[in-house]
N, C-alpha and C positions, 0 to 999 in steps of 0.2 A: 480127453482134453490134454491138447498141448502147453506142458511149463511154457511160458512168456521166455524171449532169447532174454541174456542180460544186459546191460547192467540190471542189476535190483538192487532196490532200498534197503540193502544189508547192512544192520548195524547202527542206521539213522533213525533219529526220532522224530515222526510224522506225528502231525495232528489232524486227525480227520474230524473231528469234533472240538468245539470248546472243552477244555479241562478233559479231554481226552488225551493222549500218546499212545502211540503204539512205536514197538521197537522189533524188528522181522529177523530172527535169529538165523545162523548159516548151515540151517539142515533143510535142503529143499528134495523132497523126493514124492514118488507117486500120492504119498498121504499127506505131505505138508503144504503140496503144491509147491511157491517159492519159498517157503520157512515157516518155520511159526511163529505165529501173532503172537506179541507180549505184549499189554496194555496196561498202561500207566492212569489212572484215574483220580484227579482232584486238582487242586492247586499247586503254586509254588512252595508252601509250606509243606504242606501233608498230603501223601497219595497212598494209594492202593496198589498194588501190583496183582494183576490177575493175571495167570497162565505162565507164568516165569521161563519156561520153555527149558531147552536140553544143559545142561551141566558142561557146559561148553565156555572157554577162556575168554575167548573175544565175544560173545554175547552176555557174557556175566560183567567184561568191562563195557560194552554197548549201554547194559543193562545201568551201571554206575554212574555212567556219565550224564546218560537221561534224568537219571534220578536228582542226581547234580546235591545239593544243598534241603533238599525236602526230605522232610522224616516220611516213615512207610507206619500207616498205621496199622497196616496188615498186607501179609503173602498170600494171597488164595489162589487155589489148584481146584479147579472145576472137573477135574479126573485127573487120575497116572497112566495117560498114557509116556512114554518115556520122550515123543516130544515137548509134552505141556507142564511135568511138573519138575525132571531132574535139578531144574534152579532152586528149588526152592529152600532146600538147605543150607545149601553154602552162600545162597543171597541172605538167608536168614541169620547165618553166622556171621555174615562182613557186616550186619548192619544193626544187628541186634531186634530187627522185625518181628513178631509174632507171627506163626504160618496158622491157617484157615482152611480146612478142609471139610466136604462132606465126610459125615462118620465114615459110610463106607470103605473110601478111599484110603484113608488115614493110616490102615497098615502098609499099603504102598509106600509112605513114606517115613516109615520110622517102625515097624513091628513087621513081622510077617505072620499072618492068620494060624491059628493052631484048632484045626479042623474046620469046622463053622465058624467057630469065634472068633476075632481080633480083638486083640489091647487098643487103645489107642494110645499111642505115646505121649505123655504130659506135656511136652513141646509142641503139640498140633490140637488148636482148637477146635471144637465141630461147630460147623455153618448151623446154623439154625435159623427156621422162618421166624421173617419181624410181620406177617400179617397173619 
């Protein structure tokens, strides 16, 4: 599969759904395709951020501007890979958001495993099922 030529929707905030956004950060490579997906979920008040993407300047102001005026009821990271969660820290800091992560994941971004086990860091909530 061929990347698409540019321009691409770098840095803008698209709504492919109602009470969706998604925001396309500026690392496009054979994994990301054209970037990774960041998705904003909810209202004008209060949203979600899922997948916050790479720890990169202009996608973390991409990321702000979207965000606009809405509090973040939560940061979740559906895995670390180093496209999908590096934001999540330092979105979490500019904004004071709670991060959300599977257990597992969770030393990815605040401990590193000591054998088998990981800590998970008090700052990173675990997902847990509501059914």
């Amino acid at each position: 599969m061929q990347i698409p030529p540019k321009p691409w929707p770098t840095g803008l905030s698209q709504s492919p759904e109602t009470l969706v956004r998604r925001v396309l950060a500026p690392n496009p490579s054979p994994y990301t395709y054209t970037g990774t997906q960041t998705y904003l979920v909810g209202g004008a008040e209060k949203i979600a951020v899922i997948d916050p993407g790479p720890d990169d300047p202009d996608h973390l102001a991409a990321l702000e501007a979207a965000i606009g005026d809405a509090s973040i009821a939560a940061i979740m990271c559906t895995h670390t890979h180093r496209d999908h969660s590096p934001a999540a820290k330092p979105l979490a800091a500019r904004t004071g958001a709670p991060l959300w992560a599977a257990r597992r994941w969770c030393w990815m971004m605040g401990n590193r495993p000591n054998g088998a086990r990981a800590r998970m860091p008090r700052s990173i909530k675990p997902m847990r099922p509501t059914a």
